[in-house]
N, C-alpha and C positions, 0 to 999 in steps of 0.2 A: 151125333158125329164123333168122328174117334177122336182123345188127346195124345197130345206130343207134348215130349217132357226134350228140353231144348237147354245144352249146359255149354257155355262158351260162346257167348251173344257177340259182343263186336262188334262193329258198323256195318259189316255183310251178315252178321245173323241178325240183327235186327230187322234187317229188310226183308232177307227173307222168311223170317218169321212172323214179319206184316203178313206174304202175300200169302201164307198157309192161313191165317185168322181169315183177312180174305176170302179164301176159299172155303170157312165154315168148319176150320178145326177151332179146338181149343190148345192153346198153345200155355204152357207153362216154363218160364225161363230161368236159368240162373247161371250167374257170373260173380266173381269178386267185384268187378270194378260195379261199384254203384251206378256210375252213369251210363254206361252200357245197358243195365237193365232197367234203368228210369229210359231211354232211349226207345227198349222194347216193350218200354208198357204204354208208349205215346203208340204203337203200333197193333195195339191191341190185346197185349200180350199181357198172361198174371205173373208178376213176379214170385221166384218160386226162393224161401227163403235157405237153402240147403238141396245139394244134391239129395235127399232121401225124399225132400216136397216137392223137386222136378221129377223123380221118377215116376211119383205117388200115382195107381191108376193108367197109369199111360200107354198108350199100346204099339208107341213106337220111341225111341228117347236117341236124339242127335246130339254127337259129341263134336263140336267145331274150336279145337283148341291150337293153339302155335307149335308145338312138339312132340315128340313121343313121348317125353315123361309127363307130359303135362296129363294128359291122357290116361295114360297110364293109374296116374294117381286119383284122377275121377272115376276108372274102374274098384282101383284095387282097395281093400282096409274095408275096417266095419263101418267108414263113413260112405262106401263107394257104392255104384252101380251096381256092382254083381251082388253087394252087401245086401240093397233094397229094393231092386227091380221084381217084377214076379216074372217066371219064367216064359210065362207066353209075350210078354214083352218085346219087339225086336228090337238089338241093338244096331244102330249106325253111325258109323266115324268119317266124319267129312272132314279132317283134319287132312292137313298133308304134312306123311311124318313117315321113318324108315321104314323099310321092310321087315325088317326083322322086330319091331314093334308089332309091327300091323300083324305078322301071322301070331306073334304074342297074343293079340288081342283074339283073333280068330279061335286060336287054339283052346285058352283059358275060357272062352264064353260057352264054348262046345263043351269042355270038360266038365260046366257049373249049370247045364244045362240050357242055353243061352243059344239064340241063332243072332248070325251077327253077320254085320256086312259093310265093307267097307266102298266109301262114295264120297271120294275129292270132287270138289268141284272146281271151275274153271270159268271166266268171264268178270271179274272184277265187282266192284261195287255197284257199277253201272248196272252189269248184269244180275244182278242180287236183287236190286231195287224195281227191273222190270220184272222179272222172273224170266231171265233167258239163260239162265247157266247151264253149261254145259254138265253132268253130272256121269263121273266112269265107274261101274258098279264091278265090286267083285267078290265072290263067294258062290252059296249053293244057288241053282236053278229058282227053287220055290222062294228062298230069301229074297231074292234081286225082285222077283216078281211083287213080291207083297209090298217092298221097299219104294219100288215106282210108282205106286198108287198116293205115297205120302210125300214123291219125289214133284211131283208133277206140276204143280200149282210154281213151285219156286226154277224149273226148266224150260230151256225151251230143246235141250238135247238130252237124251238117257241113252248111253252108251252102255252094253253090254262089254265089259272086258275081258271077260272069263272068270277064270276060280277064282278063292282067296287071295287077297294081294294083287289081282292083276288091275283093281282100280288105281291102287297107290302106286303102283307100276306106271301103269299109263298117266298118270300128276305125273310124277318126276322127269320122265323125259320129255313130257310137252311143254313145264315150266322150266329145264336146260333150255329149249329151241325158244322160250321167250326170251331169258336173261340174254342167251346169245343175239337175239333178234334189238336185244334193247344196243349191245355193244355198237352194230351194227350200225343201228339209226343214230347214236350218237357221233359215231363217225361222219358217215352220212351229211346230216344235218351240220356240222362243224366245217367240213369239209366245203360242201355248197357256197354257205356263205362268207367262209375266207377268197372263193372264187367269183365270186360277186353277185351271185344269182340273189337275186330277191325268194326269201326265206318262204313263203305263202304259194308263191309260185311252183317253187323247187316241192314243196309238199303235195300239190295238186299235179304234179307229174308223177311223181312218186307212186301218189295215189292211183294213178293210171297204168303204171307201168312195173315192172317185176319188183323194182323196190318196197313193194307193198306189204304190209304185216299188220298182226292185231297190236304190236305194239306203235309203229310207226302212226295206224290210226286212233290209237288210242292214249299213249303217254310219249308222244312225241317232244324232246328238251328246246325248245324251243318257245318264247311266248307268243303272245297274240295270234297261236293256231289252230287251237283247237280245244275246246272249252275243258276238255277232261284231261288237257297239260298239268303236271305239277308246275311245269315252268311260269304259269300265271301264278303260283301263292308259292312264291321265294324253294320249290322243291319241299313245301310241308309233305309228308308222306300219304299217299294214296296205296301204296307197298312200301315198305318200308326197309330199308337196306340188310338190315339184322333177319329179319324172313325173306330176304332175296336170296342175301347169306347161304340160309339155312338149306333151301329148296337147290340151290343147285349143287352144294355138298352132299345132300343125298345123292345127287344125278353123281356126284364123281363117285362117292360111296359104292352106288352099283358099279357104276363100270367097272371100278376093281376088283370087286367081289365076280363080273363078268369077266375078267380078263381082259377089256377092252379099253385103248387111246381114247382121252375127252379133251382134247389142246383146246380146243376154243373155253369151254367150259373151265377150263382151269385157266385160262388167262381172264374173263369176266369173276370168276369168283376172287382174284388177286384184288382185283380194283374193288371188289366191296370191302374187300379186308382192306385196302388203305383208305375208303372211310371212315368204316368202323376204327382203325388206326386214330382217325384224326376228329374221335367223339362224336361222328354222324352219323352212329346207327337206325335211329330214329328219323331219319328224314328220307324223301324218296329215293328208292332205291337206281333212277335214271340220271340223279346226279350222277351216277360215271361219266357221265359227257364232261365234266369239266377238267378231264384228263387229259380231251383231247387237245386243249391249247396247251402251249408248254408254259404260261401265265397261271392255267388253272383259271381264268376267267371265262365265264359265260353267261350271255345276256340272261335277267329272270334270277340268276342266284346273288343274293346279300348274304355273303356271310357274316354271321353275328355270334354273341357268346353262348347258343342254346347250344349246349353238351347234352350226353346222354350216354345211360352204359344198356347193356343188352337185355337186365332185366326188364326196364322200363317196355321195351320193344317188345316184350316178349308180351304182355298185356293186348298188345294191337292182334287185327282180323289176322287169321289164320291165314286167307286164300285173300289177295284180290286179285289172280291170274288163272 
């Protein structure tokens, strides 16, 4: 069975790098943070001590990291990827991270002899740990193709995007319409229950009717609703504000670089900036509902003295949207 060389573990790479073991790969990991790859070696996974021992042999090597430069930097130098990889290798970046990064990456793999292909995924941790993630591929024909065979086990969708970049294309505006979908339910849900409706109620209508979203069923701000709320554990980060951030400044990034109005999007991205303002980068990013009281109160949040700056954040999963 083929190995996978797996750099950028996190709480969604771990899991799905269970369900690849799972499936009768060998999987080789590695990450800075310790506990992430103690995480993925409870999953079956070898920890790999240096990017040149996760490449070592592999004949596919997933990069799931927080940003372009992060990325960046596990390709590039004589400690990186392109430095230790053999050339029949395929590269894939599940990352979600700029455009102009991503065809960076595309471009320089091709140049060094390197087929490479870029595959954001989509579905959360939940989705990680079933293997239903949505997965948008893009690059050449035969890449996409070889890449789905190693995609499959951790899917339960493989989306053809088109070319180069058109994965990381299709992340960016799908994760704009969640952020916006999050402002929404926090209104929403704020809203309902200053009007008296019984909170449980009002979400199983919701649930029924157009109000309906993968946010609203899945990190809805509210407690006692739905098991996979941050609002049950004080908004600790399931996404985290600082890669909420990040994800829908890309989505403004393109539009500008399209020539194209993003008002919603730029009104939700203001509110992550004034948590991040107010030291809660690191907590979930659906706290913006406490915006909507003019108190800043809402049920499920204690605020307490856990600060944090963006590096810290930047450590946590890539994707859990």
């Amino acid at each position: 069975m083929s190995t996978i060389g797996w750099i950028g573990i996190g709480n969604m790479g771990a899991r799905m790098c269970g369900n690849l073991v799972n499936a009768g790969f060998t999987v080789q990991g590695y990450d800075l943070n310790p506990d992430a790859v103690a995480a993925a070696a409870e999953h079956g996974v070898r920890p790999a001590s240096s990017v040149a021992d996760a490449v070592n042999d592999a004949d596919v090597v997933f990069t799931m990291l927080p940003k372009g430069r992060h990325v960046l930097s596990v390709f590039d130098g004589p400690d990186g990827i392109w430095a230790h990889a053999d050339k029949s290798t395929l590269l894939v970046d599940s990352s979600t991270i700029d455009i102009a990064t991503c065809r960076v990456l595309h471009e320089r793999s091709r140049e060094q002899g390197f087929h490479f292909v870029d595959a954001p995924v989509s579905g959360g941790i939940s989705g990680a740990a079933d293997g239903t993630l949505a997965f948008m591929l893009g690059g050449g024909a035969e890449d996409k193709a070889r890449a789905s065979r190693f995609i499959e086990p951790m899917s339960g969708k493989i989306f053809d995007a088109g070319e180069a970049t058109m994965g990381i294309a299709a992340k960016i505006a799908n994760n704009m319409m969640l952020c916006i979908d999050m402002l929404a339910n926090s209104e929403g849900s704020q809203l309902a229950e200053q009007l008296g409706l019984d909170p449980k109620v009002f979400w199983e209508i919701a649930s029924a009717s157009s109000g309906r979203s993968w946010a609203q069923q899945t990190w809805y701000p509210v407690p006692g609703i739905i098991p996979t709320s941050a609002a049950d554990n004080n908004f600790d980060a399931t996404f985290t504000v600082d890669l909420a951030r990040k994800d829908v400044g890309l989505a403004l990034e393109a539009g500008k670089d399209a020539g194209i109005n993003l008002p919603a999007a730029g009104l939700v991205s203001g509110q992550f900036d004034r948590l991040i303002d107010e030291g809660l980068s690191a907590k979930d990013c659906i706290l913006i509902a406490k915006y909507v009281n003019p108190d800043e109160s809402l049920r499920g949040w204690t605020p307490d003295s856990d600060t944090d700056d963006a590096d810290d954040a930047d450590d946590a999963d890539t994707d859990a949207a």
